[in-house]
C-alpha positions, 0 to 999 in steps of 0.5 A: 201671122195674123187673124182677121174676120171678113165679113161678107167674105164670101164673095165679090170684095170680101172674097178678093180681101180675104185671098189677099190677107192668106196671101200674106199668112194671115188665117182667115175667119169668113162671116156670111148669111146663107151663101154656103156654096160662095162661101165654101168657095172662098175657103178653098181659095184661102187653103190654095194659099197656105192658110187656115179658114173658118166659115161661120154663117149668121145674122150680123144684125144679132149681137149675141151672134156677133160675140159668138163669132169673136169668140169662136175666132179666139177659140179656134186661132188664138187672137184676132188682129183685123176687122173687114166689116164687108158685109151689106144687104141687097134689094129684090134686085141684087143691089146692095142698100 
Protein backbone atom coordinates (compact mmCIF):
# COMPACT_ATOMS: atom_id res chain seq x y z
CA UNK A 1 0.00 0.00 0.00
CA UNK A 2 2.52 2.39 -1.00
CA UNK A 3 3.11 5.35 -3.96
CA UNK A 4 5.94 5.62 -5.72
CA UNK A 5 7.02 7.90 -8.68
CA UNK A 6 9.01 6.25 -11.61
CA UNK A 7 10.90 8.47 -13.42
CA UNK A 8 11.47 7.37 -16.95
CA UNK A 9 8.90 4.71 -16.19
CA UNK A 10 8.30 4.15 -19.45
CA UNK A 11 10.03 1.72 -20.60
CA UNK A 12 13.16 -0.38 -20.42
CA UNK A 13 14.26 -0.44 -16.32
CA UNK A 14 11.70 1.91 -15.18
CA UNK A 15 8.91 -0.03 -16.68
CA UNK A 16 10.44 -3.47 -15.38
CA UNK A 17 10.68 -1.31 -11.79
CA UNK A 18 7.30 0.12 -11.92
CA UNK A 19 5.42 -3.81 -12.95
CA UNK A 20 7.64 -4.89 -9.76
CA UNK A 21 6.44 -2.15 -7.45
CA UNK A 22 2.20 -2.97 -8.67
CA UNK A 23 3.19 -6.21 -8.05
CA UNK A 24 3.78 -5.79 -4.70
CA UNK A 25 0.46 -3.22 -4.32
CA UNK A 26 2.24 -0.06 -4.53
CA UNK A 27 0.21 2.44 -6.92
CA UNK A 28 2.32 3.95 -9.35
CA UNK A 29 3.06 7.34 -10.77
CA UNK A 30 5.00 7.11 -14.42
CA UNK A 31 7.08 10.42 -15.40
CA UNK A 32 8.01 10.56 -19.06
CA UNK A 33 9.20 13.23 -21.72
CA UNK A 34 7.03 12.47 -25.10
CA UNK A 35 6.85 8.54 -25.31
CA UNK A 36 3.12 8.42 -24.88
CA UNK A 37 2.46 5.27 -26.51
CA UNK A 38 5.60 3.28 -24.19
CA UNK A 39 4.03 5.02 -21.55
CA UNK A 40 0.59 4.20 -22.15
CA UNK A 41 1.93 0.71 -22.33
CA UNK A 42 3.46 0.39 -18.95
CA UNK A 43 0.26 1.46 -17.31
CA UNK A 44 -1.62 -1.30 -18.75
CA UNK A 45 0.97 -3.33 -17.67
CA UNK A 46 0.42 -1.86 -14.02
CA UNK A 47 -3.56 -1.94 -14.10
CA UNK A 48 -2.74 -6.16 -15.26
CA UNK A 49 -1.42 -6.33 -11.86
CA UNK A 50 -4.16 -4.83 -9.83
CA UNK A 51 -2.79 -1.51 -9.23
CA UNK A 52 -3.80 2.27 -9.90
CA UNK A 53 -1.12 4.34 -12.49
CA UNK A 54 -0.95 7.89 -13.14
CA UNK A 55 1.12 9.15 -16.35
CA UNK A 56 2.46 12.66 -16.16
CA UNK A 57 4.59 13.73 -19.20
CA UNK A 58 7.14 16.91 -18.76
CA UNK A 59 10.70 18.05 -18.71
CA UNK A 60 12.52 17.09 -15.37
CA UNK A 61 14.80 19.55 -15.88
CA UNK A 62 11.68 22.47 -14.99
CA UNK A 63 11.49 22.56 -11.16
CA UNK A 64 8.07 23.93 -11.31
CA UNK A 65 7.13 20.83 -13.33
CA UNK A 66 9.08 18.68 -10.82
CA UNK A 67 6.40 20.32 -7.78
CA UNK A 68 3.58 19.57 -10.23
CA UNK A 69 4.29 15.98 -10.36
CA UNK A 70 4.49 15.87 -6.57
CA UNK A 71 1.68 17.58 -6.22
CA UNK A 72 -0.38 15.68 -8.48
CA UNK A 73 0.89 12.37 -6.89
CA UNK A 74 -0.57 13.74 -3.36
CA UNK A 75 -3.53 14.76 -5.06
CA UNK A 76 -4.86 11.94 -6.75
CA UNK A 77 -3.23 9.19 -4.14
CA UNK A 78 -2.78 10.72 -0.85
CA UNK A 79 0.97 10.36 0.02
CA UNK A 80 4.01 9.39 -1.78
CA UNK A 81 6.54 6.82 -0.15
CA UNK A 82 9.11 6.13 -2.99
CA UNK A 83 11.31 7.65 -5.51
CA UNK A 84 12.84 5.88 -8.60
CA UNK A 85 14.85 8.56 -10.12
CA UNK A 86 15.38 6.57 -13.83
CA UNK A 87 14.87 9.17 -16.02
CA UNK A 88 18.34 9.80 -18.54
CA UNK A 89 18.99 11.61 -21.75
CA UNK A 90 20.19 10.08 -24.97
CA UNK A 91 22.36 10.98 -27.76
CA UNK A 92 21.36 11.01 -31.64
CA UNK A 93 22.29 7.66 -31.39
CA UNK A 94 20.12 6.25 -28.69
CA UNK A 95 22.55 5.90 -26.20
CA UNK A 96 21.93 7.31 -22.72
CA UNK A 97 24.48 10.12 -21.58
Amino acid sequence: DRVAIITGGDSGIGRAVAVLYAKEGADVVIVYLNEHEDAEKTKQEVEDEGSDCLLIAGDLGSEEFCKSVVQQTIDKFGSLDILVNNAAERDCNGKCV
